[in-house]
N, C-alpha and C positions, 0 to 999 in steps of 0.2 A: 520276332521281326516287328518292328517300330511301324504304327499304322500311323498316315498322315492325315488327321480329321479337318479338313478345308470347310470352310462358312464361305457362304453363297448369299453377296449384295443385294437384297432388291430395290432397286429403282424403280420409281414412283413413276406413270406416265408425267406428271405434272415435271418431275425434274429433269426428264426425256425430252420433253420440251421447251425446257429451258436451255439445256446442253445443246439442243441443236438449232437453237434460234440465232438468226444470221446476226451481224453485226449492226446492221444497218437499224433492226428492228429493239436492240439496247442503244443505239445512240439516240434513237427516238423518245425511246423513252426516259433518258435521262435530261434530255431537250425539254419535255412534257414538265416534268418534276420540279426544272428549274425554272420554268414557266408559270406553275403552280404557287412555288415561292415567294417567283417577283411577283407576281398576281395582290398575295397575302399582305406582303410588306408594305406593296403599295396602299393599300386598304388602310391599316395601321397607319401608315405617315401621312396617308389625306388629314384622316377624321382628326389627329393630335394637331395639326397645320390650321384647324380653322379659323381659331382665336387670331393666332398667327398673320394670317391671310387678311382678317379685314384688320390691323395693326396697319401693316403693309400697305394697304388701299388708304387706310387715314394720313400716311404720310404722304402719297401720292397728292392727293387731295391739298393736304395744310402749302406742299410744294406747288400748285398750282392753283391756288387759291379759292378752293368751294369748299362749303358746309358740306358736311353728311347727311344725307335723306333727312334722318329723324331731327337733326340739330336744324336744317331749314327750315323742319314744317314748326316745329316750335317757335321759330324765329318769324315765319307769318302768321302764325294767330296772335301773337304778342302784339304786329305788326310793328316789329321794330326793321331798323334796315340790314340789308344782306349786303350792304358795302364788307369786304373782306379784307383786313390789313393787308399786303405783301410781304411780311418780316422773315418767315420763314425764307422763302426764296431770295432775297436780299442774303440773310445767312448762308444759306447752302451757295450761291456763288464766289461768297466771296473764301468762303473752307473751302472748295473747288479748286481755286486760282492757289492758291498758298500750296495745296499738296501735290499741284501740278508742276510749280515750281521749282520744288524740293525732289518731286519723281523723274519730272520729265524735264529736265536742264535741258536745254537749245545748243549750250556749248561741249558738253562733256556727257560720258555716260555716266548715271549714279549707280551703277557697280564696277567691280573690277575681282580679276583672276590675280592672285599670287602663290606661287612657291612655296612650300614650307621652307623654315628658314634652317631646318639642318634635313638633307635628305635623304635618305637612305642607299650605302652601297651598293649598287647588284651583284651579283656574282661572280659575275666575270672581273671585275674591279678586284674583288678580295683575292681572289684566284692568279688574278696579274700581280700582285703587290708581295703576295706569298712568293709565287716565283721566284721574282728576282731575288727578294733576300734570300733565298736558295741557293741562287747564284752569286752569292755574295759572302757564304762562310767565313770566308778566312779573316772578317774584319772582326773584331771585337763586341761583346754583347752589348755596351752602350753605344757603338757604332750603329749596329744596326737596329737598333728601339729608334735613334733620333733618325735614320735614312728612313724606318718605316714610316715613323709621323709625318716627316718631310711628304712620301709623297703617300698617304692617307689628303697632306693638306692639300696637295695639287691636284689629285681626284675630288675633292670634295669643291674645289676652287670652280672645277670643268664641269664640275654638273650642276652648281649654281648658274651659273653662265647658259648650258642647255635647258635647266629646266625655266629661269625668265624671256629665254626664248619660244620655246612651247606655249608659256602661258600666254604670252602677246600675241600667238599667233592662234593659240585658242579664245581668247576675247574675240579678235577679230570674225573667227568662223561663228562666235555665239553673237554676235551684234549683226552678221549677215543674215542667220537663222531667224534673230528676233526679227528685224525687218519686214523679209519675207511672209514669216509667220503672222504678222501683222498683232506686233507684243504693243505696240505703243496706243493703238485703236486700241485695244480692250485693255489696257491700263485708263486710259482714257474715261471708257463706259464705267471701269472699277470703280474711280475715282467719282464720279457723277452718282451711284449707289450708294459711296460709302456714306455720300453728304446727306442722300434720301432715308436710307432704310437705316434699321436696326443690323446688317448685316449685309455683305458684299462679296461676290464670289466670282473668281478668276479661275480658268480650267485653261490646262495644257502642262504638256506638248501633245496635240493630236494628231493622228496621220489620218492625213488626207490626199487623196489623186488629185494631183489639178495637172493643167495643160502649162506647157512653157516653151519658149520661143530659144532654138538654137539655131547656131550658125554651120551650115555643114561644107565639106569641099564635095562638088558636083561638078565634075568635066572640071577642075582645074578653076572654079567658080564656085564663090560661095553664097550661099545662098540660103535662106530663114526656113527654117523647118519646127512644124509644132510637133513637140512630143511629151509624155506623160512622165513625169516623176508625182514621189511621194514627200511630203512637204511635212514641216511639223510647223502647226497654226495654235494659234491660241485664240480665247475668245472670252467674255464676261458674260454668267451665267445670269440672269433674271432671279433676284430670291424666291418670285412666286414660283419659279420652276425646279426648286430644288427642295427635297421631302427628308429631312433626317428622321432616324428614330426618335421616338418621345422619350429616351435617355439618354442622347448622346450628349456627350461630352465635347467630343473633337469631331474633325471629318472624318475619321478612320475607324469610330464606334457605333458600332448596329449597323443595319441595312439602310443603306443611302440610295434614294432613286432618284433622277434625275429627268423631268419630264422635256424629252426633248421633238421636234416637229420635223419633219424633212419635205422638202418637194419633191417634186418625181425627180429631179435632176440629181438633188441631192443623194438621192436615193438609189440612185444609178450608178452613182462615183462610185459607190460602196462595195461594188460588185468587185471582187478581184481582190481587196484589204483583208489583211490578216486580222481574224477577231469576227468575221463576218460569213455568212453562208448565203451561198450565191442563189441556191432554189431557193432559199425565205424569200429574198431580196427579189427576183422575179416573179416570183409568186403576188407578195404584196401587192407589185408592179402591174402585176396582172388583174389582180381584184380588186384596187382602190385607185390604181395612176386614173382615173378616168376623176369618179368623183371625190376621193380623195377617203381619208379616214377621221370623220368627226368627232371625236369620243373630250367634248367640251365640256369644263368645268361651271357651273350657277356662276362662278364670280370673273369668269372670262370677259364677260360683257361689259361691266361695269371697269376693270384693268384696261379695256381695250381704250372708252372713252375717257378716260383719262390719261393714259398715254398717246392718243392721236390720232388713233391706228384703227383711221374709218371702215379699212377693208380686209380685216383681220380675219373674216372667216376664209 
């Protein structure tokens, strides 16, 4: 008689506890981890950014017309004069005006949507065309090669036809979106970076809550009602607020952080957006909407006064 020798698992208290750890208490922790990460990376892309950062500030400067600390105090022991050409800014306005012109035409869009110019059958098309010459046997086989072609070319005729009508009516829906979105203000800001810096950075399509004004039928009366849709905006990023790695190549290589600011308000949209967790989001609300969350850069000060931005904390 065949004896059955069974082996008997032992589990680890340690693995007992991980088995019966709730969900809630791995999704924390994988929250933590990737918090830990962005933490790291952002450390990494400061400290490679610094050379970077005051480059940045010397444009800001040569655009608005002041010495750097050390080149004025040189300039007054010499005691020669601190008159400042204007050349720079003279340049950057007038590359501003030319690539506004050529982006942002007044009469026309400078893009546009077209069709491929041969498009592809669907299905149903092949499937009608096969039919019929099904039902068409009796004629002869170069009969039906040239009937097929015939109308291969009448289907091919009607979907050129539908698909330039899609596309006019999808231009139309991406020229309302940009609008909206508000594409032309941050091509705008683009364009003003591209003249200053070494670099210029446009971000979107973002989803955002915002408030909008519809017209509803009430008692047979219509009447303006606010309500909430989700909008896609665009916006021009600040180079000081954007941190690639110290290898990258493109936007798409190593860890990109983006250092970005919210008000409480803004902060508030956020509540209810996919991509977003609503207890952070309250939480924050609750620990900083008061005095906010200051975690400022050594060269915030110095960006601030030169872009204008008296009351920047």
């Amino acid at each position: 008689m065949a004896q059955n020798y069974g082996l008997i698992r032992f589990t680890s208290n340690k693995e007992l506890d991980e088995a019966n750890k709730p969900e809630s208490e791995e999704s924390e922790e994988v929250i933590s981890a990737l918090a830990s990460h962005i933490q790291k990376v952002w450390q990494v892309n400061r400290q490679s950014k610094e050379k970077i950062e005051e480059e940045l500030l010397t444009c800001l400067r040569q655009v608005k017309g002041e010495y750097d600390p050390g080149t004025l105090t040189q300039i007054r022991k010499m005691g020669g004069s601190e008159i400042y050409m204007q050349l720079t800014a003279a340049k950057k306005r007038a590359g501003s005006s030319w690539i506004r012109e050529i982006m942002l035409p007044a009469a026309d869009r400078p893009w546009g949507i077209e069709p491929t110019p041969i498009p592809e059958l669907p299905e149903w098309a092949n499937r009608n065309i096969a039919q019929r010459l099904m039902e068409s046997q009796d004629q002869g086989e170069e009969d039906i090669m040239q009937r097929a072609s015939e109308m291969r070319d009448q289907v091919m005729k009607a979907l050129k036809e539908i698909a330039e009508d899609a596309s006019d009516r999808m231009s139309d829906k991406i020229a309302d979106q940009l609008v909206e979105g508000g594409w032309d203000e941050a091509v705008d800001a683009f364009i003003n970076d591209f003249t200053t810096f070494p670099a210029a950075i446009i971000k979107g399509p973002i989803l955002r809550k915002r408030q909008a004004l519809s017209w509803g039928d009430v008692d047979d009366d219509y009447k303006p009602n606010v309500t909430e849709e989700i909008r896609l905006e665009f916006e021009r990023i600040s180079p000081f607020d954007l941190y690639p790695s110290p290898d990258a190549t493109e936007i798409n290589d190593g860890g990109l952080i983006e250092r970005m600011r919210f008000s409480r308000g803004q902060l508030y949209d956020l509540i209810g957006m996919k991509g977003y967790k609503d207890e952070a989001i309250r939480a924050a609300l609750e620990d900083y909407g008061r005095h906010g969350l200051k975690d400022w850069l050594w060269r915030d000060y110095e960006r601030a006064q030169l872009e204008d931005k008296d009351y920047w904390w």
